[in-house]
N, C-alpha and C positions, 0 to 999 in steps of 0.2 A: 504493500500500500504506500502512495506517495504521502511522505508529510508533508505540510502545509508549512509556512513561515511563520514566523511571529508577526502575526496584527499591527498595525498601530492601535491604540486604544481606540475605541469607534465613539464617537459626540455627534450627539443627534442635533446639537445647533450648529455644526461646522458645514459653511456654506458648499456645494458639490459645484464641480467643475469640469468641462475636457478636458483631458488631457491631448497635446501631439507628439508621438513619438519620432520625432526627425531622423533618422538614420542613414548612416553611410561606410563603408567599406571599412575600414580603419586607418591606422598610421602606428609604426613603434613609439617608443618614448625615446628615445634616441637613435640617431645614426651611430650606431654603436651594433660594432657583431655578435653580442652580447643579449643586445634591444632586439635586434633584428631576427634570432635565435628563436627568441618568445615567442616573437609575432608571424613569423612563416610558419612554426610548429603547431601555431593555434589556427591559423589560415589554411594553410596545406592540408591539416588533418581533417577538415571536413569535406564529409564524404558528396556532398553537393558539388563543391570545386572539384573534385579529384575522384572520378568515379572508378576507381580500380578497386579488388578488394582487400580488403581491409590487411592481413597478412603480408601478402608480397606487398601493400603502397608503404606499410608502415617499417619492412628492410628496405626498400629505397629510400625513404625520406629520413628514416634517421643513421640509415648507413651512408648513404650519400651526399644526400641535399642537403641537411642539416650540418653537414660536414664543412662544407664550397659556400654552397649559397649566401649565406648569412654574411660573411666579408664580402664577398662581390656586390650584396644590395645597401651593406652599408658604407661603402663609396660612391654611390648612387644617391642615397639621400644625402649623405654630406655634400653633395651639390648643388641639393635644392632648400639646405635647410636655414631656417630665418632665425632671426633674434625670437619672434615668437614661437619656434621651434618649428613642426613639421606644417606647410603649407598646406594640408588638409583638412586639420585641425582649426590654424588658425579661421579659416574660412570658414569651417564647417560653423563655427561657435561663432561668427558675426550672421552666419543663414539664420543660424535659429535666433540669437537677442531681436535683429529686425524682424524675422516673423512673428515674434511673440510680441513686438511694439505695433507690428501693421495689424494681426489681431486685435490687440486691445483698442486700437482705431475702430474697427469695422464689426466687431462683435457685441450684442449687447448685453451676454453673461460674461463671466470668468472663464476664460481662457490661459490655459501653461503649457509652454514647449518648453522639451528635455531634449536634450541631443546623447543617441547613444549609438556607437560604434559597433559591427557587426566582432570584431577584432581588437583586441587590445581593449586601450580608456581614451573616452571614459563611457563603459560598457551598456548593452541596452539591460540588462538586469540593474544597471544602479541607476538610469536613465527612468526605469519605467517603476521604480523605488520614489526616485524622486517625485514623479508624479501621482503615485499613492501617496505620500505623505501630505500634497498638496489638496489632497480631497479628489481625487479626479474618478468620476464614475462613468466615466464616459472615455472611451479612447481610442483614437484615429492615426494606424500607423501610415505612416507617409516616408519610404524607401528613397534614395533622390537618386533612382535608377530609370530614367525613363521609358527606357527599350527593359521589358519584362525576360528577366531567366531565371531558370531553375537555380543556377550556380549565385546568384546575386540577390535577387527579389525573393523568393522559394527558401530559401538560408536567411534572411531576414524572420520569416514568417518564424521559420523552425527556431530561432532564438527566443522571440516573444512569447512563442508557446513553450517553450521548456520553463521559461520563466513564470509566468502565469500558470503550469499548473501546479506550481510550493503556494500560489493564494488561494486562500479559503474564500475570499468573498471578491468574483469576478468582475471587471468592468464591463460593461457592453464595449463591443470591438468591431471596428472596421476597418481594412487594408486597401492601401489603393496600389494596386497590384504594377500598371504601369501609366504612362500617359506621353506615351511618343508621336501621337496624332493629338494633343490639345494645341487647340489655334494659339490661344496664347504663348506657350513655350516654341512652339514653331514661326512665331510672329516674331519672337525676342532675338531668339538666333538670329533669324533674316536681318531683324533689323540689327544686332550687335555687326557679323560678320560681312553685311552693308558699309555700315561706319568703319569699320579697320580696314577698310577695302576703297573706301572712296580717293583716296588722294594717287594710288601707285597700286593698283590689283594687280596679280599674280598672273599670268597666262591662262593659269589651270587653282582650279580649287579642290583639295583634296577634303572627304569626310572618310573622319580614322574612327572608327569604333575599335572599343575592344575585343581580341580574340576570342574564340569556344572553340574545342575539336569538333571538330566535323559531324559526330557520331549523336555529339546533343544532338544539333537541326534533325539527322534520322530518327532519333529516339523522338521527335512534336515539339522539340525549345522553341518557341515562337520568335527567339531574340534576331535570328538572323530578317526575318521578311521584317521584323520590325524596324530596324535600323535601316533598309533598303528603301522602305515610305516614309522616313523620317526625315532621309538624305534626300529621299524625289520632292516631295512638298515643299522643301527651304530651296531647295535648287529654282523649283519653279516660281517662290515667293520672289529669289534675285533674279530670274527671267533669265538666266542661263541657258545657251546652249549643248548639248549635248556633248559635243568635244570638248567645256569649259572648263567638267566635273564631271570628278568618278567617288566611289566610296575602295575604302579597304579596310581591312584587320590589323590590328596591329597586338604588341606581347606575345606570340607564340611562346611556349612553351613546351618543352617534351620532344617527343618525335613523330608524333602522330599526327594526322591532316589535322589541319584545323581550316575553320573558312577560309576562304579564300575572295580574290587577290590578299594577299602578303602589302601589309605596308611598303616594307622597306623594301619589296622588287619591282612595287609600281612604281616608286618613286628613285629608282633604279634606272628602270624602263625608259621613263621622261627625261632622264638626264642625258641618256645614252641616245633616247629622238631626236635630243636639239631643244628638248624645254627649258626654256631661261630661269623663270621665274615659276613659285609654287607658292599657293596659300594653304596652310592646314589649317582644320579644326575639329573638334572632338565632340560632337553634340552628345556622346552618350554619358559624360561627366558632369555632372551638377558643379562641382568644385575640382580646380587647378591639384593636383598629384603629383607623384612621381612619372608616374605611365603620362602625363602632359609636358611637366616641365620639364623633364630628364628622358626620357625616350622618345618623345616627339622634337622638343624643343632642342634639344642639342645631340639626340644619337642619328635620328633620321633625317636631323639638318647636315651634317657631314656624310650620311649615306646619298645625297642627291645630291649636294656642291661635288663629291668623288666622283659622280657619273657624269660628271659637266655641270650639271645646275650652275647657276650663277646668283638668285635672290632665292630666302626662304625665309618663310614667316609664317610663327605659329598664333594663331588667333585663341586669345585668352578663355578662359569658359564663361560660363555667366555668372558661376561665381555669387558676390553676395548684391549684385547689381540691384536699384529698385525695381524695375522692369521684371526679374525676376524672381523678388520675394513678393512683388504683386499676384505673379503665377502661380507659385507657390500659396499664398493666401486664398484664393481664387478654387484650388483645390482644395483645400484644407474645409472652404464654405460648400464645395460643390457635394461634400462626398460627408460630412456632415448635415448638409440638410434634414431639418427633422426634431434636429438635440435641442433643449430645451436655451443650451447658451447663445446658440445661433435662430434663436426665432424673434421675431420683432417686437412680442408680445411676451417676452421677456421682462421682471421688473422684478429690480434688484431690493427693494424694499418690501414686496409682498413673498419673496420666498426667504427674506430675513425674518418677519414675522411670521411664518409658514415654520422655519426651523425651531425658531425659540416656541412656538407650541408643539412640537415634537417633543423638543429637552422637557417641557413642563408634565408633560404625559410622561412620558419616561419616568420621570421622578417619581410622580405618583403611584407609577406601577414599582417603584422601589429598582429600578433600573440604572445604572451608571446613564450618565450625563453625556 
């Protein structure tokens, strides 16, 4: 039998609120081989990412990978890392403060965003803690995965629910699974990758999503046609021609197919055609990474100046932009519609008195407060 957690003390006048659980992939605590150790071992070993079985994945990764990997990716993030330490992080925790202030704009109950990392901290078990302690009886997780997969969106879920079921008294729950066709996030892009484009555009504009082996898309992973209509729609929003822009994969991993075109042989390709100039960008990232700022920004910028290239430029993500925690907010209203904090007919003084005769019943029946 599973046990439950310890409770917070339950008070029948403590106002109830949404929670949003904001989530995103993670980051170590340092560029450290050490840091990096932690965080690949806790990455890797889920059986979502890495569908081998369990036996032979777990002598490869801790006879091998575990071994190499961990100094090679921590010169990697020592490239990209800030005073405020890992650039995922930092962002991640300006998305959510603005989404929690564009909320308390636009909402007329009590709304709390937590920010919790699929990996490492700061975790969705202390994330979605946080938000029980804030009263939250209502909760809407929100992945900032746009393009839906098993490996990324599906592995979010599988955290919440592990977590959720140590509580004895559940939240109502809601997921929003993906939203790689919302006009608004395909409006923001257009327009973001518009703007860094307007003065000196590129020849050709490259959409880099992240890799999958091959075998998901046979196995139904919707991620690949997703990212293919996410790439078509913004292409079409810039009125691009068809030889202007392509999409590719980018991180391979392993040995095994993974989708395809390959980043770095398209961008190989073009150098070796006679393409001057290249603009990349990475619609399937919410916030700026390693996989953005260090494998786009500076390994596949040297893989095309080698093949000839001459200009490369990688186009930032959306990042904590307002245009994009507007979108984000927008979802947040769309997929809670219903909840008592997002109805018009909300009022914060009638469910304060509503509480305090709660607590007074309570009493009466000889009940904790």
């Amino acid at each position: 039998m599973m046990k439950s957690t310890m409770t917070p003390a339950f008070t029948h006048d403590r106002p109830a609120c949404t929670g949003i659980l904001l989530a995103n992939l993670g980051t170590p605590d340092a560029p450290t081989a050490s840091a990096l150790r932690r965080y690949l071992g806790e990455f890797l070993w889920d059986s979502r990412v890495v569908e081998i079985p369990r036996p032979v994945w777990w002598l490869i990764l801790h006879g091998i990978i575990l071994r190499v990997r961990p100094a090679q990716s921590a010169r990697k993030y020592a490239a990209i890392w800030t005073p405020e330490g890992s650039p995922l992080l930092a962002i991640s925790r300006r998305q959510a403060a603005a989404l929690a202030a564009r909320l308390t704009e636009r909402c007329p109950g009590p709304v709390r965003v937590a920010l919790g990392m699929r990996y490492g901290q700061p975790s969705i078990a202390s994330a979605l803690a946080e938000l029980r302690a804030a009263g939250a009886e209502r909760l809407l997780v929100l992945p900032l995965y746009p393009q839906y997969s098993a490996a990324t969106t599906a592995s979010t879920f599988d955290a919440v629910a592990a977590e959720l079921r140590t509580w004895r008294w559940l939240p109502e729950l809601r997921f929003i699974a993906q939203y790689h066709d919302d006009p608004g996030y395909l409006d923001a892009l257009a327009a973001h990758i518009r703007a860094d484009r307007a003065e000196q555009p590129g020849e050709r504009l490259l959409f880099s999503f992240h890799g999958l082996p091959k075998r998901n898309l046979l196995a139904g992973d919707p991620y690949y046609c997703q990212c293919h209509k996410t790439a078509r729609l913004v292409a079409e929003r810039l009125d691009l021609a068809p030889e202007q822009w392509a999409m590719a994969f980018q991180s391979r991993f392993g040995r095994a197919e993974w989708l395809q075109p390959y980043t770095h042989a398209l961008l190989t390709a073009w150098g070796k055609a006679g393409v001057r100039s290249v603009d990349v960008v990475c619609p399937g990232f919410a916030a700026d990474c390693l996989e953005t700022l260090e494998e786009i920004a500076m390994e596949n910028r040297q893989v095309f100046l080698d093949a000839g290239g001459e200009r490369y430029r990688y186009l930032l993500a959306l990042n904590d932009a307002s245009d994009h925690i507007s979108i984000l907010a927008g979802l947040v209203e769309r997929h809670a519609a219903g909840w008592p904090e997002f109805s018009a007919l909300y009022d914060s003084e009638t469910v304060r008195v509503a509480r305090a005769a709660c607590a007074d019943r309570a009493r009466d029946m000889g009940a904790a407060t």
